[in-house]
VMD Tcl script that draws the C-alpha trace (Angstrom):
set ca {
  {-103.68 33.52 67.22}
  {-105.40 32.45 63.87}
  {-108.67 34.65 62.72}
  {-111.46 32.57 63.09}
  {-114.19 31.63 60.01}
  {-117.34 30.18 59.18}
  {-118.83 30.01 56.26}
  {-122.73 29.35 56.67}
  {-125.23 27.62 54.07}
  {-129.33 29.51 54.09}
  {-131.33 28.63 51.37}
  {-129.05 28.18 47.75}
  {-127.34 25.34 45.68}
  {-123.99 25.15 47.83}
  {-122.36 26.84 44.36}
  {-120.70 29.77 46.15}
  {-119.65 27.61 49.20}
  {-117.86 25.31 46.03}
  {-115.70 28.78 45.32}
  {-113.47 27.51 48.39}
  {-113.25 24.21 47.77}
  {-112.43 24.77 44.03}
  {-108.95 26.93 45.46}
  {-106.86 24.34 45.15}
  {-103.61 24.99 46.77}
  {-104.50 28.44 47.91}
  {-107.29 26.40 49.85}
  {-104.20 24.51 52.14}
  {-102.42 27.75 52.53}
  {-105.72 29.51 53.36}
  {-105.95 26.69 56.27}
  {-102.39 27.56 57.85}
  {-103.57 31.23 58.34}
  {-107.17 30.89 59.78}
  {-109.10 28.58 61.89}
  {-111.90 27.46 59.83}
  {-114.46 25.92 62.77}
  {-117.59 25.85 60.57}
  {-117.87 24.82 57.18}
  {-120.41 21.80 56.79}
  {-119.40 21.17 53.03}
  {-116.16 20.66 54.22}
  {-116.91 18.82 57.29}
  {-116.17 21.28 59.67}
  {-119.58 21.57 61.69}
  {-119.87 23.83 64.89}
  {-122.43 26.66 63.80}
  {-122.91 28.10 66.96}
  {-118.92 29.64 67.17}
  {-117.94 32.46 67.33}
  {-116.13 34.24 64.69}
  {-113.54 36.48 62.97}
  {-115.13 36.42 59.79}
  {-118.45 34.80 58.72}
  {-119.50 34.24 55.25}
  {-122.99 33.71 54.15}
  {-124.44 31.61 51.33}
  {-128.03 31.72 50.70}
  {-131.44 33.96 51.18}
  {-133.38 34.04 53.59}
  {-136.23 31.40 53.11}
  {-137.55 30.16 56.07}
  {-138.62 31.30 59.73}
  {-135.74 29.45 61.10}
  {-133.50 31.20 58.67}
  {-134.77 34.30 60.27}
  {-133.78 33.42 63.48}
  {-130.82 31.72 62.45}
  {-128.94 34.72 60.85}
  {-129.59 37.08 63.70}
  {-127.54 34.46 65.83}
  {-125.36 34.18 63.55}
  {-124.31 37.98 62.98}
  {-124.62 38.02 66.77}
  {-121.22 35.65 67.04}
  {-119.33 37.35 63.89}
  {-116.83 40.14 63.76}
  {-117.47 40.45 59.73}
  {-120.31 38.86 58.27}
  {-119.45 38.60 54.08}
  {-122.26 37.53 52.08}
  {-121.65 35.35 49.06}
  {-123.26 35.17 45.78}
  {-126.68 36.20 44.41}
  {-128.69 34.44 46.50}
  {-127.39 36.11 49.76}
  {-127.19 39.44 48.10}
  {-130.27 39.96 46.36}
  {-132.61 36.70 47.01}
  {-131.96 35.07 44.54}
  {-133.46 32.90 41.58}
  {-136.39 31.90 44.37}
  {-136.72 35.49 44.44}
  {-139.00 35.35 41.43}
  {-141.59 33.73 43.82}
  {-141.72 37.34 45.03}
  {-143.54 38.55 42.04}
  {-146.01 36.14 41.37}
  {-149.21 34.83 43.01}
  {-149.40 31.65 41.89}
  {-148.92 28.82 44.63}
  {-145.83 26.95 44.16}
  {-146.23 24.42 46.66}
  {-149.11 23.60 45.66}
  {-148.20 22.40 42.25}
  {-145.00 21.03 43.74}
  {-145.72 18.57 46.38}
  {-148.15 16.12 47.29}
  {-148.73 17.67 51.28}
  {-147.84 20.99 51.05}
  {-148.76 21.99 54.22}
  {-145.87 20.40 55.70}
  {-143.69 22.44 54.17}
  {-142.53 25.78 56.13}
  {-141.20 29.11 54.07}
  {-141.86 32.65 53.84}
  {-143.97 34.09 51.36}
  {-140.83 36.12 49.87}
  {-136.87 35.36 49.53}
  {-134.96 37.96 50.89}
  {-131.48 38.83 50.95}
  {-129.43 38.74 53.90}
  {-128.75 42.69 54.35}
  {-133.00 42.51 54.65}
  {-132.38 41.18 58.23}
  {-129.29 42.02 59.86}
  {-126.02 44.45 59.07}
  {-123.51 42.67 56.55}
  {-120.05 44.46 56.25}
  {-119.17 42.81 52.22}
  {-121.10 41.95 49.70}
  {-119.66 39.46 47.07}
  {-121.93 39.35 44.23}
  {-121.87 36.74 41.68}
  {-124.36 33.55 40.93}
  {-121.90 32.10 41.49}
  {-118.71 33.33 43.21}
  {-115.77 32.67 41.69}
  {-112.53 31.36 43.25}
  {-111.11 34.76 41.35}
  {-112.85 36.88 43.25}
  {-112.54 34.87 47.11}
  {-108.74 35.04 47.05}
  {-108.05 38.46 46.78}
  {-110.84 39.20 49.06}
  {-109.24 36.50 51.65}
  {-105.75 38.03 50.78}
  {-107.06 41.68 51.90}
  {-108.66 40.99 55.07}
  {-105.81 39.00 56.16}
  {-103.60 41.72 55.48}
  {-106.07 44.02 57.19}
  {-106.63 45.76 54.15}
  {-110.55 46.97 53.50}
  {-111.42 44.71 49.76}
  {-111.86 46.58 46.59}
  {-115.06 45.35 45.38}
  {-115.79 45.23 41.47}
  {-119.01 47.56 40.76}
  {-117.80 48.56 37.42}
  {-119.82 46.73 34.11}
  {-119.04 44.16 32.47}
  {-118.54 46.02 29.00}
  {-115.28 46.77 30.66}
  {-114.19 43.37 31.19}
  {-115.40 42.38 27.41}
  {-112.99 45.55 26.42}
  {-110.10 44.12 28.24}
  {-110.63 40.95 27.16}
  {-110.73 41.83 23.60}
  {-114.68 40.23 23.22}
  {-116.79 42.01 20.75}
  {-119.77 43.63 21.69}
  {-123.03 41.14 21.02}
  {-125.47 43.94 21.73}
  {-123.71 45.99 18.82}
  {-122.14 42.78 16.51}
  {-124.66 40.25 16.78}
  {-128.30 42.09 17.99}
  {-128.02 39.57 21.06}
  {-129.85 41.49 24.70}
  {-127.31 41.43 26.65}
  {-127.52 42.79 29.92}
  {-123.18 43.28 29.95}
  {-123.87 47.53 30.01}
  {-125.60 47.26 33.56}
  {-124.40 44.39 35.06}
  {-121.39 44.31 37.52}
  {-118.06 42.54 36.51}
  {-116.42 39.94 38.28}
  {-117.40 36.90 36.05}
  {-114.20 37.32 33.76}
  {-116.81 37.73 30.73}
  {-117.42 33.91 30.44}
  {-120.70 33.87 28.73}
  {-119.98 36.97 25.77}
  {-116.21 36.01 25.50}
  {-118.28 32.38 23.62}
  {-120.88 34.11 22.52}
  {-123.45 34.30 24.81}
  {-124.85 37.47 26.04}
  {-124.76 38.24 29.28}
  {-128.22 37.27 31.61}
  {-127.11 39.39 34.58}
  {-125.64 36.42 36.84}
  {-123.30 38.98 38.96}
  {-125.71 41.85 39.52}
  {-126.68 45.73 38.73}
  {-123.69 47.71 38.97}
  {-124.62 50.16 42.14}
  {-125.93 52.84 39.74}
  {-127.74 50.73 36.58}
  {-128.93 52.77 33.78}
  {-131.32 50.65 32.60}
  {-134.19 52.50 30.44}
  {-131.70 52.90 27.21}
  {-131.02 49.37 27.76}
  {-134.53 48.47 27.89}
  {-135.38 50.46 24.90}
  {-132.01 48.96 22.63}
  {-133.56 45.15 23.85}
  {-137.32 46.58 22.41}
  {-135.47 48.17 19.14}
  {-134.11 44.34 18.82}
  {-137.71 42.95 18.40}
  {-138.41 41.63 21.75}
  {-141.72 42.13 23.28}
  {-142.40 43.83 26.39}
  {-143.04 40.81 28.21}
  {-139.39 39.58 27.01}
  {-137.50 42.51 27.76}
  {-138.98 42.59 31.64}
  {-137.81 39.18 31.68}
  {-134.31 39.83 31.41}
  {-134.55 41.68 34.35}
  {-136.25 38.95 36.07}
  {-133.78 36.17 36.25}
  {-130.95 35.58 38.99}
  {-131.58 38.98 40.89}
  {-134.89 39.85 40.20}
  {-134.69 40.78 43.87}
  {-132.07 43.38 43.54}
  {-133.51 47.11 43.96}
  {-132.13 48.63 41.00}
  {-133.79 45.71 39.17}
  {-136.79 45.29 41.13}
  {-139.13 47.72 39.37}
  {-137.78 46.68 36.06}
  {-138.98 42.83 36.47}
  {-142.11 41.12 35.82}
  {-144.83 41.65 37.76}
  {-148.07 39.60 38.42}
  {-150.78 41.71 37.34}
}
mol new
graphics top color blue
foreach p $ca { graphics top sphere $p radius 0.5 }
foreach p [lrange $ca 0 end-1] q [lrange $ca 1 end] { graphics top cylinder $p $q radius 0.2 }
display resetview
């Protein structure tokens, strides 16, 4: 009998659920070895099932995402969450911080308009057995996490920085080269070095490596002329809801 999946949408763009459909091939062969009974993206819709193997895209946002989830890891063997906004919050995270009233300056009747006060990540509410961290996922990283578990094989997550991929990958060093902040030293690899293998530093979009060292980084990015304002803000982007970037991010005073 074919494992069972779902793969649920909370609050996010749908990027990480796109990391399946991008496959390809691998997607079709994917489909002869499970049953996939709920994935709305791909028209598959039956969210109360029960599953092998649930993955989870989004934050938690809402009182009926509350709810939602608990049901959810209720009727899953594994429950996988995808992608920064499952894992730390997300970029709505940064609501967390602030006092300002965002509905109110957003739409015309905001008090029709239900959330939470904060965006939370999934682990905040229920037990989740993988984290896949990225913003987003990559198809690179699904498939040998898909190839594992169907093997019955525990994944070997990446938590090692991104500085290691650059290495590999023969990218120079923008922190060093070029002056650029780049967040590469602290943040976890997975991303193939996209943004500094064409120059860009890195902003953080696949998380804090388990075990970020982040004052020396802090202190290079205020060496480089930023202000403290600008240096918190680097840690205030994607996963400003992470804990090992939490206290590093702006704060409302």
């Amino acid at each position: 009998m074919k494992p069972t999946v779902a793969i649920h949408k909370f609050s996010s763009c749908d990027g990480c659920q796109l990391a399946f459909l991008n496959m390809g091939e691998p997607l079709i062969d994917l489909a002869q070895k499970v049953e996939i009974v709920h994935f709305a993206e791909a028209g598959m819709v039956n969210p109360e099932a029960e599953v092998d193997i649930a993955f989870v895209e989004g934050s938690i946002y809402t009182p009926e995402d509350q709810q939602r989830i608990k049901t959810i890891r209720q009727r899953s063997g594994l429950l996988i969450t995808l992608g920064g906004c499952a894992t730390s919050g997300g970029i709505q995270a940064l609501r967390n911080q602030t006092r300002e009233h965002w509905c109110d300056a957003l739409y015309p009747s905001p008090e029709w308009i239900q959330t939470l006060s904060t965006s939370t990540p999934i682990a905040d509410h229920v037990r989740v057995d993988l984290e896949l961290w990225g913003c987003p996922v990559r198809t690179e990283q699904l498939i040998p996490l898909l190839t594992d578990l169907l093997r019955g094989v525990k994944p070997t997550l990446v938590d090692e920085p991104l500085c290691q991929s650059c290495k590999r990958s023969g990218a120079a060093c923008l922190l060093v080269t070029a002056g650029k902040p780049c967040m590469g030293s602290i943040t976890r690899g997975g991303c193939g070095a996209i943004c500094p293998r064409y120059g860009r530093a890195c902003y953080g979009c696949s998380g804090p490596v388990a075990a970020p060292n982040t004052a020396p980084l802090k202190s290079r990015f205020s060496a480089l002329g930023l202000s403290p304002e600008a240096v918190e803000r680097h840690f205030s982007m994607l996963h400003s809801g992470a804990k090992p970037f939490l206290s590093e991010g702006v704060k409302d005073e």
